[in-house]
N, C-alpha and C positions, 0 to 999 in steps of 0.2 A: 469147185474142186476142194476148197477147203472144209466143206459142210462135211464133205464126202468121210475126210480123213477124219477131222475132229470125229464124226459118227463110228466111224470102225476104232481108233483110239479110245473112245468113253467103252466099247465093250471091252474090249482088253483088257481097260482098264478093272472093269466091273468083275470081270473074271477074276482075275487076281486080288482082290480086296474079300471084306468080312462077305460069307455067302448066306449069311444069317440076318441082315441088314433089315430084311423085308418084316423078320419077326419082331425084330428089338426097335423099330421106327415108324412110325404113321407115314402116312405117303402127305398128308395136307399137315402144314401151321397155318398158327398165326405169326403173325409179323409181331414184334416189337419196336417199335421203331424207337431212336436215343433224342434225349432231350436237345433241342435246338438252342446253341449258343446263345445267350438274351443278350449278347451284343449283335447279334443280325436279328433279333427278336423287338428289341426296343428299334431301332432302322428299320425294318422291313415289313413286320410284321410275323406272324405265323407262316412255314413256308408250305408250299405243294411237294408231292415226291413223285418222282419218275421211279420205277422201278425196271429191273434187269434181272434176269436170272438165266439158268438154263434147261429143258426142259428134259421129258423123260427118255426124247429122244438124240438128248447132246446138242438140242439148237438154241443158240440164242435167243430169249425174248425180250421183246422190248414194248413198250407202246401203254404199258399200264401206268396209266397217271390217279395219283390220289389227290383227291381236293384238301385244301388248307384246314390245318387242326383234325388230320385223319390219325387213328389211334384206334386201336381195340380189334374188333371184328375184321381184320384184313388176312386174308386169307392163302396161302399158295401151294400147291401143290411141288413138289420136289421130288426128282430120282433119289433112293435109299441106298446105292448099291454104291454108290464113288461120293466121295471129297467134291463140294461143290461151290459155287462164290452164288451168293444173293447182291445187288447194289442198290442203294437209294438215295437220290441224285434229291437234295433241296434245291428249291428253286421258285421266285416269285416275275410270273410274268405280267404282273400291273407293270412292274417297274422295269419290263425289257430285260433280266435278269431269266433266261432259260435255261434247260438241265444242260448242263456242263461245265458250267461256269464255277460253279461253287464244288467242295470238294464232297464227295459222297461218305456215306457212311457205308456199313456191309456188315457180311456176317457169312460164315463159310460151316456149310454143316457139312459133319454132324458136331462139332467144336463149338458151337454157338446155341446148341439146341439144348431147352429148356423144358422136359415132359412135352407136350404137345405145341410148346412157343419157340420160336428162333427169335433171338434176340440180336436185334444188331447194335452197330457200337460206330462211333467215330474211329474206334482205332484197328478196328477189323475194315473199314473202308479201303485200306490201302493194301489186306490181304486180299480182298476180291477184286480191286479195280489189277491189282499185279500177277491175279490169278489168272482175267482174261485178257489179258497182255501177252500172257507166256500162250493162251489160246491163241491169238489170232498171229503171234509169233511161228507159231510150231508148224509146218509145213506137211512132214514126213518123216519125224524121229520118235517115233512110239515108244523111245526110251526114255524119254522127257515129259511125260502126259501131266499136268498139270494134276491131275487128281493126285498121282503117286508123290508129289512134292513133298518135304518133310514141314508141314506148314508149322508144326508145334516149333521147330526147333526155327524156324523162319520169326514167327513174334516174339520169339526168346530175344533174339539180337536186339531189340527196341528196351529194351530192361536190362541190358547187359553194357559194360561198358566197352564191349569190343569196336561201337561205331562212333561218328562223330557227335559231341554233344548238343549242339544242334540240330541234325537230322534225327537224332532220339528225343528233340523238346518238336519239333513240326518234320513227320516220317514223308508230308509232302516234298520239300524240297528238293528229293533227288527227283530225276526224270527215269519214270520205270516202265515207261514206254524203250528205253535204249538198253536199260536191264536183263527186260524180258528178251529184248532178241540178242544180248549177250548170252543170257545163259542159254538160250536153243541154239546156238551156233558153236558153244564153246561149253562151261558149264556154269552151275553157279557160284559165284566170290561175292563175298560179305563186303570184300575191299572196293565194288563199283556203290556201295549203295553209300554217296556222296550228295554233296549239291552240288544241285545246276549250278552252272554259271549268271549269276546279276550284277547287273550296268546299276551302279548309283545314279541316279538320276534327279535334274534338278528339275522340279516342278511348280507353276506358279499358283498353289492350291490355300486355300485357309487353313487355318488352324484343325489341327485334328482334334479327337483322337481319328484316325483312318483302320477302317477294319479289313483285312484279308478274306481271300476264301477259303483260307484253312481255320477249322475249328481252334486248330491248336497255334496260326501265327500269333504273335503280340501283335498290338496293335500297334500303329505308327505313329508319335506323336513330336511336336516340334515347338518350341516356346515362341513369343513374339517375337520378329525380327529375326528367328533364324530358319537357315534355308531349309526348306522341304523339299528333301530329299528321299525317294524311293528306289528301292532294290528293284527292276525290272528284268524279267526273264524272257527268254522265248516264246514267242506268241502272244496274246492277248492278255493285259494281268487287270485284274479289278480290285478295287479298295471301295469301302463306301464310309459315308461319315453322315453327322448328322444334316451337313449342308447339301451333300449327293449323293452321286456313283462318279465314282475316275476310274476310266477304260484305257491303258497303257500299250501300245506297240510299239518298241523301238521308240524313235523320238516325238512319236506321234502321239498325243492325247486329247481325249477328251473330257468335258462333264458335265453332267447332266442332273437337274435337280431332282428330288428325291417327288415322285406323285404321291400324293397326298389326299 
């Protein structure tokens, strides 16, 4: 039911945006993809990418994996005619580390498009992953279509000092899974986009530094003899250091050495 709607929604929407889109855009890029943090770079290695987009006919795709140190020649096809989100999910599965664990990058055209390139970015990640949020939100209000979003004045707020200054240093923190179906149920406020709620948490781990899966968290770090403690969120959290991976649920943990 939902394909259904999203499908009649992306024409709508198509209708009402530029009708000229076809002339002034190539239907194929390349991808750009953004530099990988060389704090998951010296850990981890180079990573693999999942990619997401949506297709010409408003469906989600999934299933396109790129092999480690992919760059250049990658290629996608994209609708011209609406506001779209691309995502690229890093992820290294030597080390049990799969696509969704770590935070994506993105890139939402036509706002990211470069002559024949789309460039994605770490900070356009959370425009596409909050684009198909407000998608799989949206039910039946074709007044809310994600395309029509005012997305410029949406990354304005991250430069602006209207939000808190820590969710403008890591735009991860809030939970925009709960966002997205606030604004489709009600509309959108600047004033939900907060952080989650984290349990301090005492952990019996070595010395860090500890890295996040956000590009943009600081890293975790604790001198001899003082307690290691980590911020833990809802659901599954990960940190990795040069000693492993620490997998956090509630008071549950684990860790795991780093394969080598």
């Amino acid at each position: 039911m939902k394909i259904i709607i999203l499908k009649l929604a992306i024409i709508i929407a198509a209708s009402v945006q530029i009708i000229s889109c076809e002339d002034r855009f190539p239907s194929v890029y390349l991808l750009e993809l953004p530099q990988t943090p060389q704090s998951w770079v010296s850990l981890l290695g180079e990573p693999h990418w999942y990619l997401e987009w949506l297709d010409v006919n408003g469906q989600k795709q999934t299933g396109r994996y790129l092999p480690r140190g992919s760059q250049g020649a990658i290629e996608l096809e994209l609708p011209v005619t609406w506001t779209n989100p691309v995502i690229a999910s890093p992820y290294w599965p030597e080390h049990g580390l799969f696509a969704g664990i770590f935070k994506p990058a993105g890139a939402l055209f036509p706002f990211d498009v470069n002559g024949d390139s789309l460039r994605l970015s770490w900070e356009a990640g959370i425009d596409a992953v909050f684009y198909m949020e407000l998608v799989y939100a949206n039910e039946n209000d074709f007044s809310k279509i994600p395309a029509n979003f005012d997305w410029m004045r949406f990354r304005e707020l991250f430069t602006s000092k209207t939000l808190d200054e820590d969710v403008c240093k890591d735009p991860w923190l809030p939970d925009w899974r709960y966002i997205a179906e606030k604004t489709i149920s009600s509309n959108f406020d600047r004033r939900r986009i907060t952080k989650e709620t984290a349990l301090s948490t005492l952990i019996a781990v070595t010395q860090g530094p500890w890295y996040g899966t956000s590009p943009f968290a600081e890293p975790i770090s604790f001198e001899k003899g003082e307690m290691p403690v980590f911020p833990v969120r809802a659901g599954i959290n990960t940190w990795v250091s040069a000693k492993g991976i620490l997998r956090v649920s509630g008071k549950i943990w684990i860790f795991t050495e780093i394969n080598k």
